[in-house]
C-alpha positions as CSV (number, residue, x, y, z in Angstrom):
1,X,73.6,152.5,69.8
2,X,73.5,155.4,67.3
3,X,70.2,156.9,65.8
4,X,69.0,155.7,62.1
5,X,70.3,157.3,59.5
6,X,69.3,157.5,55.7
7,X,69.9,159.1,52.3
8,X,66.9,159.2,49.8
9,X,67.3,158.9,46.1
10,X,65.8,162.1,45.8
11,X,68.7,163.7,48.0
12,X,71.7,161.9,45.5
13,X,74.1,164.4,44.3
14,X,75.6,162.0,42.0
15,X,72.5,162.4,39.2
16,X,73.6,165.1,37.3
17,X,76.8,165.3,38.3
18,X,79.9,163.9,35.9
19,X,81.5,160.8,36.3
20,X,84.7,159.6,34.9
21,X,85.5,156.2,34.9
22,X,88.9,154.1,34.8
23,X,87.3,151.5,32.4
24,X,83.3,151.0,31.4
25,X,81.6,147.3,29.8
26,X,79.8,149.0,26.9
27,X,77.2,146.8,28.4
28,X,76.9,148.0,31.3
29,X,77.6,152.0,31.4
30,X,78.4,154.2,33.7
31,X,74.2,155.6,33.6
32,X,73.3,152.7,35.3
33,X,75.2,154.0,38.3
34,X,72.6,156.5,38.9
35,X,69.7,155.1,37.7
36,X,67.2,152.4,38.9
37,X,66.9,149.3,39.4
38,X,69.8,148.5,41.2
39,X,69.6,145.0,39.3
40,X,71.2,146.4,36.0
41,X,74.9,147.6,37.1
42,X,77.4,149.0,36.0
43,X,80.5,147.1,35.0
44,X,84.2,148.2,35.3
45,X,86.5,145.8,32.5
46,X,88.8,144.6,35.5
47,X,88.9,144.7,39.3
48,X,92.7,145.1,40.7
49,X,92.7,149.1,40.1
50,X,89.8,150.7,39.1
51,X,88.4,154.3,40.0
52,X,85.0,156.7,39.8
53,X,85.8,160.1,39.5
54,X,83.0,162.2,40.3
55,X,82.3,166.4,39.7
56,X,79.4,167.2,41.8
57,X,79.8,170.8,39.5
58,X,79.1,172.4,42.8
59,X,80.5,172.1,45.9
60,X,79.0,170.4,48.9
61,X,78.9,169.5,52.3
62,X,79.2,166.1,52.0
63,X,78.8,163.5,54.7
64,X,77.7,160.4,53.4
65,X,78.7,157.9,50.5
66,X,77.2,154.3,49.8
67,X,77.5,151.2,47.1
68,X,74.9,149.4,46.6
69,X,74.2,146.1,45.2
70,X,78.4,145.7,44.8
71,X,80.3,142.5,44.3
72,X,83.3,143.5,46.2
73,X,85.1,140.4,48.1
74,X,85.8,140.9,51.6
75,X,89.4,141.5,50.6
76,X,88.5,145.0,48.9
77,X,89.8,148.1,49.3
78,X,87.4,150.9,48.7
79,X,89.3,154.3,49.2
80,X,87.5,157.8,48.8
81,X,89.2,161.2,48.3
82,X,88.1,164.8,47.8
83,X,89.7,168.3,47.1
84,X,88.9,171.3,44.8
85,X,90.3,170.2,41.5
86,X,89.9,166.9,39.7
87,X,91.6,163.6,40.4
88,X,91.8,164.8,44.0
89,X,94.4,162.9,46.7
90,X,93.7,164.5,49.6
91,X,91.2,163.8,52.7
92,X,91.7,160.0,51.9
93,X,89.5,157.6,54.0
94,X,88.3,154.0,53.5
95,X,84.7,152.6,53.6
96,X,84.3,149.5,55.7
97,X,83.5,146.4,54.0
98,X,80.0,144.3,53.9
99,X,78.6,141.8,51.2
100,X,76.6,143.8,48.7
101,X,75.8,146.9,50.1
102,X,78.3,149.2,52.3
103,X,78.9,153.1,53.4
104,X,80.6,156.2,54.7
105,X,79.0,158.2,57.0
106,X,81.7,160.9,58.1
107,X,82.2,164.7,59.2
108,X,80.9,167.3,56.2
109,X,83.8,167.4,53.7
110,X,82.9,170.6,51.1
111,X,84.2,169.8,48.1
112,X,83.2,169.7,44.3
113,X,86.0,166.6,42.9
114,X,85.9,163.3,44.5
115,X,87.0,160.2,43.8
116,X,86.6,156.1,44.9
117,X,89.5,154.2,44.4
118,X,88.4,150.4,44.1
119,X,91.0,147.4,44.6
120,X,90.0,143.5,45.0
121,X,92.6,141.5,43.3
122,X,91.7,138.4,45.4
123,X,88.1,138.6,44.5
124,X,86.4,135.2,42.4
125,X,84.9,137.8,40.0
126,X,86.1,139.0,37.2
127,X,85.4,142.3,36.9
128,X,83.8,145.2,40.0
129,X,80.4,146.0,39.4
130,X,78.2,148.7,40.8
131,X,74.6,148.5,41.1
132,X,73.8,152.1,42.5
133,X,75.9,154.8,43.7
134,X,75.0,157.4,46.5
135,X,76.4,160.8,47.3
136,X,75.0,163.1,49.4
137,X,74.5,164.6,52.9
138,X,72.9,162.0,54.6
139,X,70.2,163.0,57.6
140,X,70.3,161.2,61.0
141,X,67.6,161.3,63.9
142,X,67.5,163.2,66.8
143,X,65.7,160.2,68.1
144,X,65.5,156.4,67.7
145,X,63.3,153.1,66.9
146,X,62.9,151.0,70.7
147,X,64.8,147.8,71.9
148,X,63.0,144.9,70.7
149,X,62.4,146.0,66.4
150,X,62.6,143.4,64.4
151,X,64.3,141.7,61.4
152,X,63.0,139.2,58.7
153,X,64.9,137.2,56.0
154,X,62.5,136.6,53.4
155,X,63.3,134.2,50.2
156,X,60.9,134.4,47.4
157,X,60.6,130.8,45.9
158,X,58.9,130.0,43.1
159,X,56.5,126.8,44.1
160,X,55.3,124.0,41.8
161,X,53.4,121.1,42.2
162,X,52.3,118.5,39.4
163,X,48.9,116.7,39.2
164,X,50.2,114.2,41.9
165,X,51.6,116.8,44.6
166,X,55.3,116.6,43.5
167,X,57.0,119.5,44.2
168,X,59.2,121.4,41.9
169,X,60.7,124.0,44.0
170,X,63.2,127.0,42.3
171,X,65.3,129.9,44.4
172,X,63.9,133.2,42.8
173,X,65.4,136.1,45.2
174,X,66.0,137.3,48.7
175,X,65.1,140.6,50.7
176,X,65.3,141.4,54.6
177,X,62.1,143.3,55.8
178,X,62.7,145.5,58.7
179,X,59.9,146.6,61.2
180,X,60.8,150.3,63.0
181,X,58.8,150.6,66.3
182,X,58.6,154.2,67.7
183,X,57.5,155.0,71.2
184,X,56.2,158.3,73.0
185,X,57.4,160.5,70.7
186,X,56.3,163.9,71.0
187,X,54.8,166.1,68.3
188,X,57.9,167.7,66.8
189,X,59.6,164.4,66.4
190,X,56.7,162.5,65.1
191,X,56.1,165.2,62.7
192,X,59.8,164.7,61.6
193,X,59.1,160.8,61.3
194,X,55.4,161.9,59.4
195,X,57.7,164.0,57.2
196,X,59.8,161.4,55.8
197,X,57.4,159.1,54.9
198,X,55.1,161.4,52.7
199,X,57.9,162.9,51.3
200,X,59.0,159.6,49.9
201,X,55.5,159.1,49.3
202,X,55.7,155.4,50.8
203,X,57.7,153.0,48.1
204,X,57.8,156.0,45.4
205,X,61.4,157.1,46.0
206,X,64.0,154.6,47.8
207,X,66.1,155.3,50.5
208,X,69.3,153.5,51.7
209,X,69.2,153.2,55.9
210,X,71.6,152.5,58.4
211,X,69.3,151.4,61.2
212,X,72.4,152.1,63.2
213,X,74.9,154.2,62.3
214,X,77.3,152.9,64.4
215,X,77.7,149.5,62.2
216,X,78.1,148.3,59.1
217,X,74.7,147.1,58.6
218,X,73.1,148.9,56.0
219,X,70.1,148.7,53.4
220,X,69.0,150.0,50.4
221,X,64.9,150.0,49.5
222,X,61.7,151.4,50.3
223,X,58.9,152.0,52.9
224,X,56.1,149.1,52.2
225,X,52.7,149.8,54.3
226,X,51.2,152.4,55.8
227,X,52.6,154.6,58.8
228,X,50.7,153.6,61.4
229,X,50.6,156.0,64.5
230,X,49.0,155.5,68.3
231,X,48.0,159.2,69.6
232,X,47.6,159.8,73.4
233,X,45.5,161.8,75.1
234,X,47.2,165.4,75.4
235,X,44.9,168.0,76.3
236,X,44.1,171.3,75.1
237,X,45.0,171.5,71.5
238,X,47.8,169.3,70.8
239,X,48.2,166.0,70.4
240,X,50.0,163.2,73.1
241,X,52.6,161.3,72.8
242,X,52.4,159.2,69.8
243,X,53.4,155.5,68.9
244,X,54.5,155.1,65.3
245,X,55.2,152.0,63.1
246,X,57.7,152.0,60.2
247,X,58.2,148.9,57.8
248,X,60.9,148.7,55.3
249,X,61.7,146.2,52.9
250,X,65.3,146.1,50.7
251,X,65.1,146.5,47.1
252,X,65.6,143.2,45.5
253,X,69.2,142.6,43.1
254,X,67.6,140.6,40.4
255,X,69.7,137.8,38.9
256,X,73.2,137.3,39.5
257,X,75.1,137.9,36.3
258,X,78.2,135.6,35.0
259,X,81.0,137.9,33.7
């Protein structure tokens, strides 16, 4: 089992950078790929060959890549390439597929042009669409959550009843709550974890996780309650071990949209 790892909004290279697109809905621009919420995509005007090219206007070390809130079909091909000049073919890799969000972690690649190549031909949509797009170098723990964290599927329902107790009972939207136990940490790692969160100042900025980055599960939203932390007794001046507490909850995608 790998270590979490996570990007911040914060830490997105893509805002500010220059993005060319293949085709664009006039609905649905190309700002919406770097701005929140991740409800109101952006729209490409087909879905068998479509690309993002992307000029950071710098060069960086970059290690990490994500799509989030994507309609991609399982039968997608997502394709990602980078080199010094624009429309870059070199360093080509693929990012492994999962239903609405997915990502790239990979060794730091330092370039300025980069480009996603997106293919799905088989899919029942229409048209690609992008909620939110993440570039950056992403940051992964020198230490780890314990066995036995835990995972809830939440549907938010909205609940009706008439006069007589008759309900009326409507889907609204979904979200996955994730709780993050840390044990016996000692000071400099807990002060990592304490770092995170008040740098994101709780739900102020969202993150996208990979609790771990050895699979494909992966979520984009934000710390919801406080960071609870357990301090043993340590003697002298500095603190014990300390237990810590991280919940997260993922960002919800608003309303499915008919092409």
């Amino acid at each position: 089992m790998a270590n979490l790892a996570y990007l911040t909004t914060a830490d997105n290279k893509l805002v500010g950078s220059t993005i060319t697109c293949s085709s664009e809905d006039a609905n649905y621009p190309k700002a919406n790929l770097t701005a929140m919420p991740i409800s109101k995509p952006f729209r490409f005007t087909g879905k068998t060959s479509e690309n993002l090219q992307i000029d950071l206007l710098s060069a960086y070390a970059i290690t990490f890549i994500s799509l989030v809130n994507h309609n991609l079909s399982s039968g997608a091909t997502v394709t990602i390439t980078s080199g010094v000049a624009a429309n870059p073919s070199g360093n080509s890799q693929t990012i492994t597929w999962r239903s609405r969000d997915m990502y790239k972690i990979f060794a730091a690649q330092n370039y300025r042009y980069w480009k996603i190549v997106f293919a799905d031909a088989g899919s029942s949509e229409s048209v690609i669409s992008l909620g939110y797009v993440m570039v950056g170098i992403s940051t992964t723990l020198g230490f780890n959550f314990v066995y036995g964290w835990q995972m809830q599927d939440e549907n938010i329902n909205l609940n009706v009843e008439s006069a007589y107790g008759t309900p009326h009972v409507a889907e609204l939207f979904s979200l996955v709550r994730i709780m993050l136990p840390y044990r016996k940490l000692n000071s400099t790692n807990a002060g990592t974890l304490r770092t995170l969160y008040q740098t994101v100042k709780m739900n102020v900025t969202p993150l996208f996780i990979v609790p771990d980055a050895d699979l494909a599960d992966c979520y984009f939203g934000r710390f919801d309650g406080a960071l609870s932390r357990t301090i043993d007794y340590g003697g002298g001046s500095a603190y014990g071990a300390q237990d810590m507490d991280l919940s997260f909850v993922s960002e919800s995608r608003g309303r499915a949209l008919t092409a």
